[in-house]
N, C-alpha and C positions, 0 to 999 in steps of 0.2 A: 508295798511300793518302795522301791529302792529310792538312794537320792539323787540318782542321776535321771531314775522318771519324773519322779516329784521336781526337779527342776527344768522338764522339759513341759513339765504341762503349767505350770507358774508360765514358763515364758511364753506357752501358748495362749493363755490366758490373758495373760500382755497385751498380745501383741493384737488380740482382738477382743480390747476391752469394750470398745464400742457396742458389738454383739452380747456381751453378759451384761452390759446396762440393759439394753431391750429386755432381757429377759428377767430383770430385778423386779420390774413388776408384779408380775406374774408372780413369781417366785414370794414377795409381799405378802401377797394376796392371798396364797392360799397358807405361808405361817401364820399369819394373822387372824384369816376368819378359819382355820381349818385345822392346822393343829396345836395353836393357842388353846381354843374351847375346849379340848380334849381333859383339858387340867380338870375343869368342871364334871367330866364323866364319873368323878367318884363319889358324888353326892346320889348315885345307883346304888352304894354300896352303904349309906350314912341314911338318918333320920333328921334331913335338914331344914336346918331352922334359919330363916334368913338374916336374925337379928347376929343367931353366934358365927355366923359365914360357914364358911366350907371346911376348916379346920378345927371351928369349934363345935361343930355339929356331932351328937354321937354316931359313934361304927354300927352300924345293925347286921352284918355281912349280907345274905342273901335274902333276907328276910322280904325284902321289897319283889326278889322275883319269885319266890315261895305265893305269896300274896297274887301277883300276876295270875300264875298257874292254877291256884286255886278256885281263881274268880270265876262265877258261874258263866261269865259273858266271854270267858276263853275260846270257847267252842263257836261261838257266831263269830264273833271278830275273827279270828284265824281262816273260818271257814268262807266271811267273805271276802276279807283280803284277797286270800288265795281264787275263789271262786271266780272274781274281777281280775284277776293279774293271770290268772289261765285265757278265760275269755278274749282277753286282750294280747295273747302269747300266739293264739289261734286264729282269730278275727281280723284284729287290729295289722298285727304286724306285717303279714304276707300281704294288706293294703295297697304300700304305694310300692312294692316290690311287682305285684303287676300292674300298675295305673304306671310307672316308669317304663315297664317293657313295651304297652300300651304305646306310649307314647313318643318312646322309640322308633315305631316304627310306623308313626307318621311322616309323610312325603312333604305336604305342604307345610314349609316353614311358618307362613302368616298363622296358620291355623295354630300349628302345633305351639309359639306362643300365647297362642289368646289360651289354650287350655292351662300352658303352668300357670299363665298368670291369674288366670280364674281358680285353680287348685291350692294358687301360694296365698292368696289373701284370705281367706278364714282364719292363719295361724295368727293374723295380725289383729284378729280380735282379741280380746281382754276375755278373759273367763267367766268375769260376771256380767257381760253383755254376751258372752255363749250361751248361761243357763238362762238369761232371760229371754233368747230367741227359740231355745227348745219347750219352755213354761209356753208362751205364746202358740209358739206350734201346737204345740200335743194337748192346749185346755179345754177339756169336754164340750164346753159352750159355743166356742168362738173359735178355735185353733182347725188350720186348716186339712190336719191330718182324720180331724175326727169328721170334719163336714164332708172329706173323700169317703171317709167310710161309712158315709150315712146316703150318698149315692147310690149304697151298694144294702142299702135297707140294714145296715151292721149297729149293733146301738151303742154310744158312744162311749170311747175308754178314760177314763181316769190313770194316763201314762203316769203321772210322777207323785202318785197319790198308792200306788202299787208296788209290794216289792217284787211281785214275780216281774215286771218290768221293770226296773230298775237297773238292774246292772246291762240290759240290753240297749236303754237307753243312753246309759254312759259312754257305752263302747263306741255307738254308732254316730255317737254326738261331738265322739273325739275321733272318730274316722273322719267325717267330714272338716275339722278342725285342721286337721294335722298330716291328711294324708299327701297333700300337694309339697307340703314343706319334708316329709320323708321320705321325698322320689328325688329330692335333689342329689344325695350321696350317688343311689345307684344310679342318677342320669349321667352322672359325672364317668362311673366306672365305666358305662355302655360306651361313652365317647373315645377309651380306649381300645374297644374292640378293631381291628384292622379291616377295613371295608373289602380286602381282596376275600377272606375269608367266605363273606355274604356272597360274594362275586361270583365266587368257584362253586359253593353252594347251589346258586340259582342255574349255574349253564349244566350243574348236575341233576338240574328236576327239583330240588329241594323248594317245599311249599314255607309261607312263613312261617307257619306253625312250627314246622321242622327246623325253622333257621333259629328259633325263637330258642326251644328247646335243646339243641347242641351246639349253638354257640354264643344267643347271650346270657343264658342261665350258667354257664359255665364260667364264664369271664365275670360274672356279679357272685359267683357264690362265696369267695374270699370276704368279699365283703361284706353279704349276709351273713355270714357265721360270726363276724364281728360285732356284729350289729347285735345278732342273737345274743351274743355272752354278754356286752352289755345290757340287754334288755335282762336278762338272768338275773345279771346284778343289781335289778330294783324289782323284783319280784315281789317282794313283801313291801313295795312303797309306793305303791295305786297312787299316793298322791293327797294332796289335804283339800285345797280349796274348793276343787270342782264338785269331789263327794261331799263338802259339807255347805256346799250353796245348794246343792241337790238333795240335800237330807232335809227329813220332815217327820212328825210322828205316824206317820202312813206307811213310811216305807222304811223306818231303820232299823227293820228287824234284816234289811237286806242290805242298808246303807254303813252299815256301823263296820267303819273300817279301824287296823292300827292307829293310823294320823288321826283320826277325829278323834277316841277315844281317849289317844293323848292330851293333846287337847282339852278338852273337856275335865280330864283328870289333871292336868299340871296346872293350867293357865285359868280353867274356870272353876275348878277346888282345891286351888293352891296346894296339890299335893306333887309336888317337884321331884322328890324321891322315888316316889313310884313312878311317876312319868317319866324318868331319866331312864329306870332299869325297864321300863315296856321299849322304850327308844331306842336302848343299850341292844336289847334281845335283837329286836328287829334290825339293827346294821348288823348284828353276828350272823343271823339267819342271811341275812344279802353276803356277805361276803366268804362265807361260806360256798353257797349255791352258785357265785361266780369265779370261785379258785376250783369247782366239780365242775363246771361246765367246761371252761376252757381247757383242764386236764384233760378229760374227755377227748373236747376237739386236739389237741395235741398228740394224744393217743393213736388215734383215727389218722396220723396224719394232714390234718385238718390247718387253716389259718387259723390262731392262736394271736392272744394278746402279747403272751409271752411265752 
């Protein structure tokens, strides 16, 4: 940068200080909680002892991810991570992508908000009053899911006592949580759509189906591929709390994910080093998989992050 730019963006800077206050928050917030912490990343690579800190801790180099790999429980936790974060790539996501087009193309206003507003409030439940209305559901005894199926002469399930049920319970327990408040982006995009379009459509015979298909899938798919590469980007991070309200010695041959296992290895057996370098892995593995995805989309000519 020359000095004649460097003095025109000083003055621009000037001249709208007000806007880089707004944004000094922000800006805060994430030096602060986000790549402040990052100092702390090297105790992945140390044998650390809290009493000598993080300088005086000895260098071990790899030795904590050697350890990782080695561990006999690589192969389940990997497998359900991934297991849970597919399901939910497949299941989960394409959700409110149609519950939004769904509801697109309702006519009557009154209705069509009693539905967001019926879809948006489960997100505003708390997680651990989510797991405790799916326990209540799905309890062999008493849960209303097993008394339906005892209607049907079926005898009753042990939902979250199971790991073959497990991660389908998760998926479907965060579908109903989450899918009302994930239809907002693309409700948003749909209201872009140009209503002549629909217009010209209909006096061409065009069924909704048809309208649905070539021209709001079209007009939302920028912003599904966005959506997509971010979801890419947390691929290996299912998430801690809901899996580990949801975990139990019944089911965590199917439960034991990255985050819990961290967990349990840093903060429940004070091994910090090793939890740092399982922690380390899993944000390389995420960001990895989300600089291939959006390449990709890039490639393809596709809407890209960047």
């Amino acid at each position: 940068m020359s000095k004649i730019e460097l003095t025109k963006t000083i003055k621009k800077i000037i001249r709208n200080y007000d806007l880089y206050l707004l944004l000094l928050p922000t800006l805060a917030y994430f030096i602060v909680f986000h790549y402040v912490p990052m100092y702390g990343l090297q105790i992945a690579f140390k044998n650390f002892n809290p009493v000598k800190g993080i300088l005086g801790s000895p260098w071990v180099g790899f030795d904590n991810f050697e350890r990782f790999f080695e561990s006999y429980q690589l192969g389940t936790i990997i497998r359900n991570t991934l297991g849970i974060s597919i399901y939910e790539l497949f299941v989960a996501f394409p959700a409110p992508i149609i519950l939004a087009l769904m509801i697109n193309q309702l006519t009557n206003e009154r209705f069509k908000r009693f539905v967001q507003t019926v879809t948006y409030a489960p997100h505003f439940i708390s997680t651990v009053v989510v797991v405790g209305i799916v326990y209540l559901l799905l309890s062999p005894q008493t849960g209303a899911v097993n008394n339906l199926l005892g209607l049907f002469r079926i005898d009753p399930v042990f939902f979250m006592g199971s790991a073959d049920w497990f991660k389908t319970v998760f998926v479907f327990s965060g579908i109903w949580q989450n899918i009302g408040w994930g239809t907002i982006i693309y409700l948003a995009s749909l209201t872009g759509v140009n209503p002549e379009f629909h217009e010209a459509a209909v006096v061409d015979g065009a069924t909704k189906l048809q309208r649905v298909m070539f021209i709001d899938i079209p007009a939302i798919m920028p912003t599904v591929i966005i959506m997509l590469i971010m979801n890419m980007g947390h691929m290996m991070s299912v998430g801690f709390e809901k899996v580990y309200l949801m975990q139990n010695q019944l089911n965590v041959d199917s439960s034991e994910t990255i985050q819990t296992y961290v967990y349990k290895a840093g903060l429940v057996q004070a091994q910090y080093s090793y939890a740092s370098a399982i922690g380390l892995f899993n944000t390389v593995i995420n960001f990895i998989l989300l600089i291939t995805v959006n390449k990709i989309a890039k490639s393809l000519k596709q809407t890209s992050l960047w």
